[in-house]
PAROSE-737480 format. One record per residue (C-alpha): residue number from 1; x, y, z. Coordinates in pm, whole numbers, plus 50000, padded with zeros to 5 digits. Layout:
<dolos>
num / x / y / z
NUM / X / Y / Z
...
</dolos>
This chain:
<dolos>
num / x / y / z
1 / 91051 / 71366 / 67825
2 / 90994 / 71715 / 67833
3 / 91210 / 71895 / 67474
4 / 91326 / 72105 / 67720
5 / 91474 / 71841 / 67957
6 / 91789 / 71684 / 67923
7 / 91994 / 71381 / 68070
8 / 92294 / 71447 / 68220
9 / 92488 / 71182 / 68356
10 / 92769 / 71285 / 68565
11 / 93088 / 71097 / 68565
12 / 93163 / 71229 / 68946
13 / 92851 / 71098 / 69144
14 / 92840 / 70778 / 68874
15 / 92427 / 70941 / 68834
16 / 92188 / 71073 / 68569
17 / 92037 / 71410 / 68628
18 / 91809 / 71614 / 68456
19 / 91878 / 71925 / 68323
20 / 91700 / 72239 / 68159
21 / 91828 / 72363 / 67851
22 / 92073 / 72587 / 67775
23 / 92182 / 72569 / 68155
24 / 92577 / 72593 / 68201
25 / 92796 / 72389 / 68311
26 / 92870 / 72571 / 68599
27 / 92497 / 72528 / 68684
28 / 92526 / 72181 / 68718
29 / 92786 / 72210 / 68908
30 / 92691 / 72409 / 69177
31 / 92360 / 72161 / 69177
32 / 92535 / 71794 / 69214
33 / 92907 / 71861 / 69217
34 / 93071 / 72131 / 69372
35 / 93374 / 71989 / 69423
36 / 93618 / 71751 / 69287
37 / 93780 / 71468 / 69485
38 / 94089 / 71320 / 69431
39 / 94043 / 70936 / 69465
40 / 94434 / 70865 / 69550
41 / 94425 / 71139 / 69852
42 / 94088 / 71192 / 69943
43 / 94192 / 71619 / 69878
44 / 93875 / 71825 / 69739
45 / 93922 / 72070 / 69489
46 / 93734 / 72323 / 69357
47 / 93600 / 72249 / 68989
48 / 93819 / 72466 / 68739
49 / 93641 / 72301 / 68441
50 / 93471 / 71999 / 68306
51 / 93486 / 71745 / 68012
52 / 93224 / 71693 / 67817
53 / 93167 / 71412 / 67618
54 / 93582 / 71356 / 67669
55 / 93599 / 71740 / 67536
56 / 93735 / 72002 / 67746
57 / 93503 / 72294 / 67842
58 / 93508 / 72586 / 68004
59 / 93221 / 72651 / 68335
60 / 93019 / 72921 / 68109
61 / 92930 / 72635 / 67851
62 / 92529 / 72629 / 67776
63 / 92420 / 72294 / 67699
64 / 92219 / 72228 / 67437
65 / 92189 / 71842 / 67422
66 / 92248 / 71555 / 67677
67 / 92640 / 71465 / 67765
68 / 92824 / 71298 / 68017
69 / 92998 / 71495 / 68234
70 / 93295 / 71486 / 68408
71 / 93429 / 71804 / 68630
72 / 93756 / 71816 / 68702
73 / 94005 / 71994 / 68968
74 / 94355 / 72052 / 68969
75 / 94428 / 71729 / 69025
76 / 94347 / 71677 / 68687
77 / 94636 / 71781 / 68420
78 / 94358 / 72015 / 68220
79 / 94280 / 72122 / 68543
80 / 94602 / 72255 / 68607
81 / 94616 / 72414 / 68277
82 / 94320 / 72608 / 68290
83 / 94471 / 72746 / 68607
84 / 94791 / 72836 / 68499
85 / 94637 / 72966 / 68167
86 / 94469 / 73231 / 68389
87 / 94715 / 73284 / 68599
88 / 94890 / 73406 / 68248
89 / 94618 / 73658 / 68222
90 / 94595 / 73808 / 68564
91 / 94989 / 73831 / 68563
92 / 94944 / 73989 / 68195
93 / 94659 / 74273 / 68331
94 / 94884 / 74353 / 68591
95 / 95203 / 74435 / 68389
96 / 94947 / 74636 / 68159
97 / 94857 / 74868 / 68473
98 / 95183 / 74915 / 68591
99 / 95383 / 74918 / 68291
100 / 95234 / 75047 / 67984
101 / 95509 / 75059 / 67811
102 / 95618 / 74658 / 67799
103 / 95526 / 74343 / 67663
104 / 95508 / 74039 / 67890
105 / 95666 / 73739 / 67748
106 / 95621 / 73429 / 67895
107 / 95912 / 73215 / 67786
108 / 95968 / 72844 / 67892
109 / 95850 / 72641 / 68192
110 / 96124 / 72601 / 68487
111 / 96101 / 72309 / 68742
112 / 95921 / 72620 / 68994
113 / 95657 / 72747 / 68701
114 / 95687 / 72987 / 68390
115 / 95985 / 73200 / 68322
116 / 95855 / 73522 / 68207
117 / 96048 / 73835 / 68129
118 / 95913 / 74215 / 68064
119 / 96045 / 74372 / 67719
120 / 96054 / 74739 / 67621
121 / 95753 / 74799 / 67340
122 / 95978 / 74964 / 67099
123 / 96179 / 74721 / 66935
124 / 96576 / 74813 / 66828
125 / 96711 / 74846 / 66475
126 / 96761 / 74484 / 66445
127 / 96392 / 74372 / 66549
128 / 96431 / 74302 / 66872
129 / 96289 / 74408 / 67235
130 / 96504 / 74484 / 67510
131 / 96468 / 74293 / 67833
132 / 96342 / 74542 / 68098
133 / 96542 / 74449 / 68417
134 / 96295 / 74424 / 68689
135 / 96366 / 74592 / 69069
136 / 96273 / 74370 / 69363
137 / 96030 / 74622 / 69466
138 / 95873 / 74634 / 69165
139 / 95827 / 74256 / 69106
140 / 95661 / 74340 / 69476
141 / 95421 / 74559 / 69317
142 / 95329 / 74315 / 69022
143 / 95266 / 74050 / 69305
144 / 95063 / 74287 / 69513
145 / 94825 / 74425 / 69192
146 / 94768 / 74033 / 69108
147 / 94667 / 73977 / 69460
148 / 94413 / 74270 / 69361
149 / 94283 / 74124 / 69090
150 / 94221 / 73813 / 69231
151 / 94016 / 73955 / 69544
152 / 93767 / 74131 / 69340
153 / 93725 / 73806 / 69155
154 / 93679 / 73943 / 68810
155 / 93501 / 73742 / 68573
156 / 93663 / 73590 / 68283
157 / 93515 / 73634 / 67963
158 / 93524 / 73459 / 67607
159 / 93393 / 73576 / 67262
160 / 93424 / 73544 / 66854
161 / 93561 / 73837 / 66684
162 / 93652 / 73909 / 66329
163 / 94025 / 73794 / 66347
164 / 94070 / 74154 / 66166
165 / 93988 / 74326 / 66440
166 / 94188 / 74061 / 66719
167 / 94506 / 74146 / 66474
168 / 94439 / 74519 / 66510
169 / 94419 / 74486 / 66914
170 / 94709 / 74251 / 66943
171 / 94968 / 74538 / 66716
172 / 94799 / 74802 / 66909
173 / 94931 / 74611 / 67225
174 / 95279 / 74526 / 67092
175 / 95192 / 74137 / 67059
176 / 95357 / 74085 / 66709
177 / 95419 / 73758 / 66739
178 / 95067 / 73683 / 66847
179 / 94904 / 73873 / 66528
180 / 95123 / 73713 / 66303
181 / 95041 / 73354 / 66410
182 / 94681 / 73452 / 66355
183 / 94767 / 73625 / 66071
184 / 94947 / 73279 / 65905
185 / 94656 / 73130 / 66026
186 / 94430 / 73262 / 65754
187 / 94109 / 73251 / 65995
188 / 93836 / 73505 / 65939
189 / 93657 / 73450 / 66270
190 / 93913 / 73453 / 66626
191 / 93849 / 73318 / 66981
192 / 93934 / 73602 / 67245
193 / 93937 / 73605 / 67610
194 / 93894 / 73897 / 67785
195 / 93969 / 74012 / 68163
196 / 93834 / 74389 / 68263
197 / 93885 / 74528 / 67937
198 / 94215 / 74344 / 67826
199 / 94203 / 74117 / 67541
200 / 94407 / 73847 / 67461
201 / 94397 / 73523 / 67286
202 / 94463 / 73151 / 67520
203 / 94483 / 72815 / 67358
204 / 94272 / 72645 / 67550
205 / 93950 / 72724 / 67880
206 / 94041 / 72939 / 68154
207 / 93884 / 72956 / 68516
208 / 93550 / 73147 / 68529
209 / 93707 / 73459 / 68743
210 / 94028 / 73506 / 68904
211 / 93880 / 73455 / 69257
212 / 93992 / 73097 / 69183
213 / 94360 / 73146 / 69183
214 / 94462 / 73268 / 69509
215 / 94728 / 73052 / 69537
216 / 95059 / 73148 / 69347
217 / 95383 / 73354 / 69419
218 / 95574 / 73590 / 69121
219 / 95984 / 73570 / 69237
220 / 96273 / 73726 / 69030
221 / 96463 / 73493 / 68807
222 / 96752 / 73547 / 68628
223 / 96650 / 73852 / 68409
224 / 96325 / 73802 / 68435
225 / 96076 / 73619 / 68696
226 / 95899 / 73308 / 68814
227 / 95516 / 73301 / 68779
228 / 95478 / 73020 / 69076
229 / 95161 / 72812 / 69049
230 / 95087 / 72545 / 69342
231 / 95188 / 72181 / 69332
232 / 95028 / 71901 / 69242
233 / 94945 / 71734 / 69569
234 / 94879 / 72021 / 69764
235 / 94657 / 72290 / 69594
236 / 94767 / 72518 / 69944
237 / 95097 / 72549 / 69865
238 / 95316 / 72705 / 69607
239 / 95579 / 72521 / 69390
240 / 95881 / 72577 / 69594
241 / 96182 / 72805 / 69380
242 / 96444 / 72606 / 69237
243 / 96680 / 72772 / 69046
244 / 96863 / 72567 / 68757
245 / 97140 / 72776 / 68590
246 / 97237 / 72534 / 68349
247 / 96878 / 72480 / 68182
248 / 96824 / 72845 / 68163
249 / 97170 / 72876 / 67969
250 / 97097 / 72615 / 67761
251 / 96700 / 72769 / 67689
252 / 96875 / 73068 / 67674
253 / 97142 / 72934 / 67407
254 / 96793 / 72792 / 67167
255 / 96690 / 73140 / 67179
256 / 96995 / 73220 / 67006
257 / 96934 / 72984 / 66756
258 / 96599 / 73134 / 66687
259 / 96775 / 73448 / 66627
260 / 97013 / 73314 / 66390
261 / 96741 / 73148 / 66195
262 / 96580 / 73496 / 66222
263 / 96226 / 73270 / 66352
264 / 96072 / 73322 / 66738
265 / 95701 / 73228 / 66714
266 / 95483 / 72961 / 66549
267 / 95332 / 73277 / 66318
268 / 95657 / 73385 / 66144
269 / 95808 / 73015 / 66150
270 / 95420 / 72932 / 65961
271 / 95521 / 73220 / 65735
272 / 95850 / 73099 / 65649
273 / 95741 / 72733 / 65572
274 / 95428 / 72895 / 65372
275 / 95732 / 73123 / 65125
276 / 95903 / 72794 / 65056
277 / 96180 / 72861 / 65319
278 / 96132 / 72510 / 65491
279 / 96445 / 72374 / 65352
280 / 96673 / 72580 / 65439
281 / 96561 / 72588 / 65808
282 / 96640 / 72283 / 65857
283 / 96972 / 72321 / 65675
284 / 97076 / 72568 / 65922
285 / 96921 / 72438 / 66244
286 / 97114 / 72069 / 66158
287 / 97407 / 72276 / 66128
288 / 97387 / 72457 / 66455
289 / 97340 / 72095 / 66597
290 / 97614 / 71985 / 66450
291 / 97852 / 72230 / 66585
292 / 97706 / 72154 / 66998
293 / 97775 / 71781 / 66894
294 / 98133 / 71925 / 66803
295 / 98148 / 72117 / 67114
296 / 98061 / 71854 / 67367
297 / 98300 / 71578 / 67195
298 / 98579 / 71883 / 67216
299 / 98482 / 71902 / 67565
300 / 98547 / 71501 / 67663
301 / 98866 / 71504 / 67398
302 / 99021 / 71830 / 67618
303 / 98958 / 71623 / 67947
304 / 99030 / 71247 / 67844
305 / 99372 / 71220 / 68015
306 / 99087 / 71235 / 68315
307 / 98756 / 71148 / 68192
308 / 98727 / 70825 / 68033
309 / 98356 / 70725 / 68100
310 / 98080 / 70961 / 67935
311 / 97738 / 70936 / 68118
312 / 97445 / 71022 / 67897
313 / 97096 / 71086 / 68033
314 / 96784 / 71243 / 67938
315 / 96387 / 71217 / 67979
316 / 96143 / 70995 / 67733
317 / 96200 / 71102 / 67372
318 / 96445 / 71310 / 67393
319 / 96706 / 71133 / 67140
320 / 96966 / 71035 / 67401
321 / 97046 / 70730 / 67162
322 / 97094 / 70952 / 66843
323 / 97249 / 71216 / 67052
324 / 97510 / 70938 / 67205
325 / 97523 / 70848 / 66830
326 / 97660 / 71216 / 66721
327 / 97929 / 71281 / 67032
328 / 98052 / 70928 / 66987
329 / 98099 / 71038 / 66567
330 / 98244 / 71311 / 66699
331 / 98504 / 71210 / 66926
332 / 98564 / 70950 / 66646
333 / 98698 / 71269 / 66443
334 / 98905 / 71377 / 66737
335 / 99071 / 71078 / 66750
336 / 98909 / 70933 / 67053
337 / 98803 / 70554 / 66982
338 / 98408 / 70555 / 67196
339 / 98314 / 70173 / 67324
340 / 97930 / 70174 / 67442
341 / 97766 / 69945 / 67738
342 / 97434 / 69938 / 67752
343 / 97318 / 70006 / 68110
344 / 97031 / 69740 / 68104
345 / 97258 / 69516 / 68093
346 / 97349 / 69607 / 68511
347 / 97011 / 69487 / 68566
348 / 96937 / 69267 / 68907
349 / 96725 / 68947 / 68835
350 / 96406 / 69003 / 68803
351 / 96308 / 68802 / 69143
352 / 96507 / 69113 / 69308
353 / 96385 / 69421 / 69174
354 / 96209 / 69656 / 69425
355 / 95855 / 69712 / 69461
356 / 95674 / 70037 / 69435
357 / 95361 / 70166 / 69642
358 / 95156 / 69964 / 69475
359 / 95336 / 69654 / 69489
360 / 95434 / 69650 / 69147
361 / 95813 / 69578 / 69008
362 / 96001 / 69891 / 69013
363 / 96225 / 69894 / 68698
364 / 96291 / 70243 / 68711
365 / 96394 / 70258 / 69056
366 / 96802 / 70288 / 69096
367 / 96819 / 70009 / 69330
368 / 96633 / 69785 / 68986
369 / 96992 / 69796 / 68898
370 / 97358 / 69587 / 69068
371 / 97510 / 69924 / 69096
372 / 97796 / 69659 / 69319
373 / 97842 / 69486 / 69024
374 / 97841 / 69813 / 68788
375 / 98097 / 69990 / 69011
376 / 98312 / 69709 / 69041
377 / 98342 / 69707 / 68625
378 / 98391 / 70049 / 68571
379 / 98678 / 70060 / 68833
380 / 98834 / 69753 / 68666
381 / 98820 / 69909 / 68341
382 / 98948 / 70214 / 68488
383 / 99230 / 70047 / 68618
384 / 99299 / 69916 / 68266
385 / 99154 / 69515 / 68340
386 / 98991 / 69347 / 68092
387 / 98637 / 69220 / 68199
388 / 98328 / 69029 / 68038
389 / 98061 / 69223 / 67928
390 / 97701 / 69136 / 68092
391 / 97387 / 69065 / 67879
392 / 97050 / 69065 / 68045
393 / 96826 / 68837 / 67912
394 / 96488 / 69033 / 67933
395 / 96288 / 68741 / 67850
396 / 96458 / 68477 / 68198
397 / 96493 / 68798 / 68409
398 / 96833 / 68751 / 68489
399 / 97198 / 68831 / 68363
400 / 97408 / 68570 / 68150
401 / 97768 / 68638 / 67997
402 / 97854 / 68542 / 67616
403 / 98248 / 68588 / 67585
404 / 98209 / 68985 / 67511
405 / 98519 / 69116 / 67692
406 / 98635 / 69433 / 67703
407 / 98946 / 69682 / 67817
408 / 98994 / 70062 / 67799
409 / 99299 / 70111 / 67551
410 / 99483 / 70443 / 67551
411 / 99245 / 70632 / 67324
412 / 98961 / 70416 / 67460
413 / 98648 / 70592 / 67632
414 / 98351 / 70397 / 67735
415 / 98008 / 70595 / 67672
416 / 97711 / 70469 / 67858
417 / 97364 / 70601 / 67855
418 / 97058 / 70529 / 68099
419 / 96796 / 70701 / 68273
420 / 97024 / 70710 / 68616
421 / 97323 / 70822 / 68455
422 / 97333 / 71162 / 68631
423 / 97213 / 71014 / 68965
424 / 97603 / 71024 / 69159
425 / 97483 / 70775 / 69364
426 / 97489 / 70523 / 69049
427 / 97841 / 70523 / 69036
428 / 97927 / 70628 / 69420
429 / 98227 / 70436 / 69374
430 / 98383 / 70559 / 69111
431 / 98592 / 70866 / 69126
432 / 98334 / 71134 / 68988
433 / 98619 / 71334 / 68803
434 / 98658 / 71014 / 68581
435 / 98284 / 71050 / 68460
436 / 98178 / 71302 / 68219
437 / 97760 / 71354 / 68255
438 / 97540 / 71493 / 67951
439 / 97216 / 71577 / 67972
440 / 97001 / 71509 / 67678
441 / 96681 / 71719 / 67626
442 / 96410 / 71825 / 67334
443 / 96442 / 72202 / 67523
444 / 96227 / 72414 / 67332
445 / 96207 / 72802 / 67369
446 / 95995 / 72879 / 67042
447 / 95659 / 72978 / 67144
448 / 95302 / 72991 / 67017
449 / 95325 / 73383 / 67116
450 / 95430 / 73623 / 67322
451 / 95182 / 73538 / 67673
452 / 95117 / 73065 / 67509
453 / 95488 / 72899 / 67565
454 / 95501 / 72542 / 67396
455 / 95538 / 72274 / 67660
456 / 95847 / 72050 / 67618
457 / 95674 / 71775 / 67711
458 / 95411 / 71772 / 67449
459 / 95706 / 71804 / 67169
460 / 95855 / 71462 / 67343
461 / 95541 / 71336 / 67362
462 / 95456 / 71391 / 67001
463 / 95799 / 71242 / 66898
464 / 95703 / 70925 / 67078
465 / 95367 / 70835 / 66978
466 / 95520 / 70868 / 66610
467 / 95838 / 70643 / 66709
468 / 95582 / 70381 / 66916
469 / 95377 / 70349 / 66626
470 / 95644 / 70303 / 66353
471 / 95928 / 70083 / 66511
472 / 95723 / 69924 / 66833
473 / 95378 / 69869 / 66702
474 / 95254 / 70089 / 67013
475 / 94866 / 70226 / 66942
476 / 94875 / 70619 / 66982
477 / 94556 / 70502 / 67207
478 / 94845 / 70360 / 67413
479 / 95119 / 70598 / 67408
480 / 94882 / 70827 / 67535
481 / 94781 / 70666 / 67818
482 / 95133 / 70534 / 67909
483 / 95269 / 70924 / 67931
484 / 95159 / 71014 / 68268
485 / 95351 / 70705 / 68410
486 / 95645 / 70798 / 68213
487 / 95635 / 71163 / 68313
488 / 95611 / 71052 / 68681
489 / 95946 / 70790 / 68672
490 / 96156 / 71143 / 68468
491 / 95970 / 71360 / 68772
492 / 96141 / 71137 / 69030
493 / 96478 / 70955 / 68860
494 / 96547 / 71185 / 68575
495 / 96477 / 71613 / 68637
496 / 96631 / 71619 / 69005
497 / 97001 / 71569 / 68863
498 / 96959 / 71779 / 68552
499 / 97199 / 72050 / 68700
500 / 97490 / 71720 / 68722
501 / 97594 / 71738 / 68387
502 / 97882 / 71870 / 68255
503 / 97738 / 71969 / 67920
504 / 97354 / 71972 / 67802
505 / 97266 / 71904 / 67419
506 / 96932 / 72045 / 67332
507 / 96777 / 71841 / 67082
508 / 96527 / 72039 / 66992
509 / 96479 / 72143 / 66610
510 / 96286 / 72448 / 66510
511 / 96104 / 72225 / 66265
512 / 96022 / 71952 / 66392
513 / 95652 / 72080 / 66485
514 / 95600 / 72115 / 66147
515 / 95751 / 71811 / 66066
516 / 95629 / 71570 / 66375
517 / 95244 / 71723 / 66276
518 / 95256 / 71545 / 65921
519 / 95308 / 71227 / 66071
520 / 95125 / 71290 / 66413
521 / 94756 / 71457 / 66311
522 / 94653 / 71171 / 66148
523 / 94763 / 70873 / 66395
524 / 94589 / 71122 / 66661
525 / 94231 / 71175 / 66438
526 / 94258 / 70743 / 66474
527 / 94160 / 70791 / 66861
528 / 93771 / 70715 / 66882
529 / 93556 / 70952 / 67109
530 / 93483 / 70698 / 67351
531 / 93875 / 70612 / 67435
532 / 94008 / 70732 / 67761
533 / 94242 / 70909 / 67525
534 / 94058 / 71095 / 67336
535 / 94060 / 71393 / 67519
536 / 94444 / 71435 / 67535
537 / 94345 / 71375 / 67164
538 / 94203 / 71668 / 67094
539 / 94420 / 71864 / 67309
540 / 94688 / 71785 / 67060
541 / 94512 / 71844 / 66728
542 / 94416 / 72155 / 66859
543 / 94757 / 72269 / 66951
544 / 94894 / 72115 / 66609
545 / 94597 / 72273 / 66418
546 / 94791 / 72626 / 66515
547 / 95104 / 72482 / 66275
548 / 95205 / 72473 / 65928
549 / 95296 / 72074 / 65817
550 / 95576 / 72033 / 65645
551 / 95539 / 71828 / 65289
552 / 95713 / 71522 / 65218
553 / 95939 / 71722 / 64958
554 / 96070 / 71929 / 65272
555 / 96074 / 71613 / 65505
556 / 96319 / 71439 / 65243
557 / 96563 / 71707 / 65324
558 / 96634 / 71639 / 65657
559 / 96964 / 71456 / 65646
560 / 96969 / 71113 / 65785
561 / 97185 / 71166 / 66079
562 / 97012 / 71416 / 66199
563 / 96806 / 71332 / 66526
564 / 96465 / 71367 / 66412
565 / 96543 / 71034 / 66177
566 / 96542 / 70818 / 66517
567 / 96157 / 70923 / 66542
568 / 96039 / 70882 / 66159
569 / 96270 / 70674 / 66001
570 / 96574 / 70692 / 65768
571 / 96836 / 70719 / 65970
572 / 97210 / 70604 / 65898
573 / 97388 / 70592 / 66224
</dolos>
């Protein structure tokens, strides 16, 4: 074979090509795949990137040795994030043009996109940065400059730079929190992207020009806006607005608590943890826990002449069981005398739960449980009869009773938790004002910087693989490769009836990065490069390899009622 030759084998077409050296990936794509189709639908897509050899790449990649190949769409999760990642940048060039003078901050993800606000550059006595309230008409004219930018179909570029000189460019732009993450970082050498003279600094491949994103919408939200990139199964279309008051309070309520701690990016809460301040961060973010946990349990004590059943529901991970824990302490203090069912135990027999479209058992469809038999119990017990207590037997499929009965004394309130516990249509016969409904979720607002916002789904994730390993014997191989199932079931039975619940507990902790990356970096380095997991793998590690660990010293300090003990151990609830 020619030294100049090399074998490609391309995951798409299941073939081996031959390739010159040093061609890019974006070569080969235009010469044996240019585009992507999803097996499930059929749909083409264009390719936004590819993996090679499992590792994610961007379409300007020489190569330099034979790989396998696969290209991927936005049907494919790194797909999607390469696209949104440059959407990020377009939406960032255009606030540059039209206002100088701000700093785009792209905050948390909402069920419609990102939630990005527009700050004045000059920050107030106190350190902070106004929010600049935007006009609809000038929201307009962000929209209409991205639409700009994306028909001349600007190239995106990437290059090393001393990180030096990125620090210099990102305080010349306002981006504190960006040049102090590199900054903590101690790095000598920084990755840059760069669109049409802007710089900045993404955490993973974008697209290779922004003719590729022509599909998106910018809408006002709240005091900022909605950065609107399509949906998932239809690459057409936008994702449609929904607006969710009650998660933005409660994001909006974390941010607070990143104020009190006096910490809002990965760089200063690395520079905090680096001067021996770990300790008492997590001092004072368990204590602003504690007092929500007080809250909520005031909350069901103030209506328990009415409310006498507490619903409690929440997405993978997100410490719904340690959370139930706290607000049952809690209303223990108040007085209040909590009684937990476990809602598995309202299972139907196995021989009865519904399939799903691929024929499977469904158990974490609604109708897997006898919501009959469920309403029927919670009525009695309303009504002040006694009743016996179901047990499902997981191993015969089916329900049995053991003599556990129960009654609802005067002080008495029953606290259930379960994955359909906001769903009304669980307990559609049962007066609603006799329910109260928390929402439990690990709702993060701290960000890597200013324009990279920290997914809450990779925190949950992260919390999981560490739990699966330690209490269930679960391979991080296999937690892995589980999540996307799991994220589907919270997409459809969890998410929709966020907005239900009478009171929201945010479980995130501003340390718990640094904490969940001691235990998490080295089950993750575990996952071998030819596992189907190995490039969520090194997604991870490279997202973790941004943080500052925290050292077993600092991890003994976190009290063992606090939340993060139901994830690595030690807890005394």
């Amino acid at each position: 074979m020619d030294t100049q030759e090399l074998q490609i084998w391309c995951v798409n077409d299941g073939k081996r090509h031959k390739a010159s050296l040093g061609m890019t990936l974006a070569d080969v794509s235009k010469k044996w795949c240019t585009k992507v189709k999803d097996p499930k639908t059929g749909t083409n897509y264009p390719v936004l990137a590819a993996l090679v050899d499992h590792k994610l790449k961007e379409l300007c990649y020489p190569m330099v040795m034979s790989h396998e190949i696969e290209f991927i769409g936005y049907n494919h999760p790194d797909g999607r994030r390469c696209y949104i990642r440059s959407l990020c940048f377009v939406l960032q060039k255009a606030v540059r043009e039209l206002f100088p003078d701000k700093i785009l901050v792209i905050d948390h993800s909402l069920p419609s996109g990102l939630y990005c606000e527009l700050k004045e550059s000059v920050r107030r006595e106190d350190g902070h940065r106004p929010v600049y309230f935007l006009k609809d008409e000038e929201i307009d004219r962000l929209k209409a400059r991205m639409q700009e930018i994306i028909a001349a179909d600007l190239p995106f570029g990437k290059t090393k730079i001393p990180a030096e000189d990125a620090i210099r460019i990102y305080e010349g732009q306002h981006q504190r929190h960006k040049a102090e993450l590199l900054r903590s970082l101690g790095k000598f050498i920084a990755n840059v992207y760069t669109l049409d003279g802007l710089t900045d600094t993404f955490y993973g491949p974008l697209v290779p020009s922004t003719g590729y994103l022509k599909t998106f919408d910018l809408n006002g939200f709240g005091n900022g806006l909605c950065l609107q990139p399509p949906i998932l199964n239809d690459f057409s279309k936008v994702m449609p607005m929904r607006r969710q008051s009650k998660i933005a309070a409660t994001l909006a309520e974390y941010s607070h608590w990143c104020s009190i701690i006096g910490i809002h990016g990965i760089g200063e809460l690395n520079q905090a943890i680096q001067a021996g301040k770990a300790v008492d961060i997590i001092n004072i973010a368990e204590a602003l826990h504690g007092r929500k946990y007080a809250a909520i349990a005031d909350e069901i004590y103030n209506r328990r002449g009415q409310s006498r059943i507490v619903m409690i529901a929440g997405p993978s991970s997100s410490g719904k069981t340690s959370s139930s824990l706290r607000i049952a302490l809690q209303c223990r203090v108040l007085g209040l005398k909590p009684k937990v069912i476990e809602l598995d135990n309202y299972f139907v027999d196995r021989d009865k739960t519904p399939l799903d479209e691929n024929g499977e058992r469904d158990f974490e469809s609604l109708y897997s449980m006898d919501l009959d038999f469920l309403n029927l119990q919670l009525n009695q017990l309303l009504a002040g009869e006694e009743i016996e207590v179901p047990k499902y037997d997981f191993k015969q499929g089916s329900r049995t009773f053991t003599g556990n009965r129960m009654r609802l004394g005067a002080n008495d309130i029953l606290i259930m938790e379960g994955i359909h516990a906001l769903n009304p249509e669980m307990t559609s016969a049962v007066d609603n004002n006799k329910i109260f409904r928390v929402y439990a979720s690990a709702l993060t607002s701290l960000n890597i910087d200013e324009n990279n916002n920290l997914s809450t789904s990779d925190n949950r994730l992260l919390r999981r693989m560490v739990r699966d390993n330690r209490v269930r014997g679960i391979s991080p191989e296999d937690t892995l490769l589980r999540w996307h199932s799991v994220r589907r079931g919270e997409t459809k039975n969890i998410f929709p009836f966020q907005e239900n619940a009478d009171a929201i507990f945010n479980s995130a902790l501003i340390f718990e990065l640094p904490m969940l990356k001691y235990y998490a970096e080295p089950l993750l380095r575990r996952i071998q490069p030819s596992s189907p997991a190995y490039t969520e793998a090194i997604r991870l590690l490279k997202f973790l390899s941004y943080i500052t660990a925290l050292q077993p010293s600092e991890i003994a300090a976190i009290p063992p009622t606090s939340i993060m003990r139901e994830f690595i151990g030690g807890q005394t609830l």
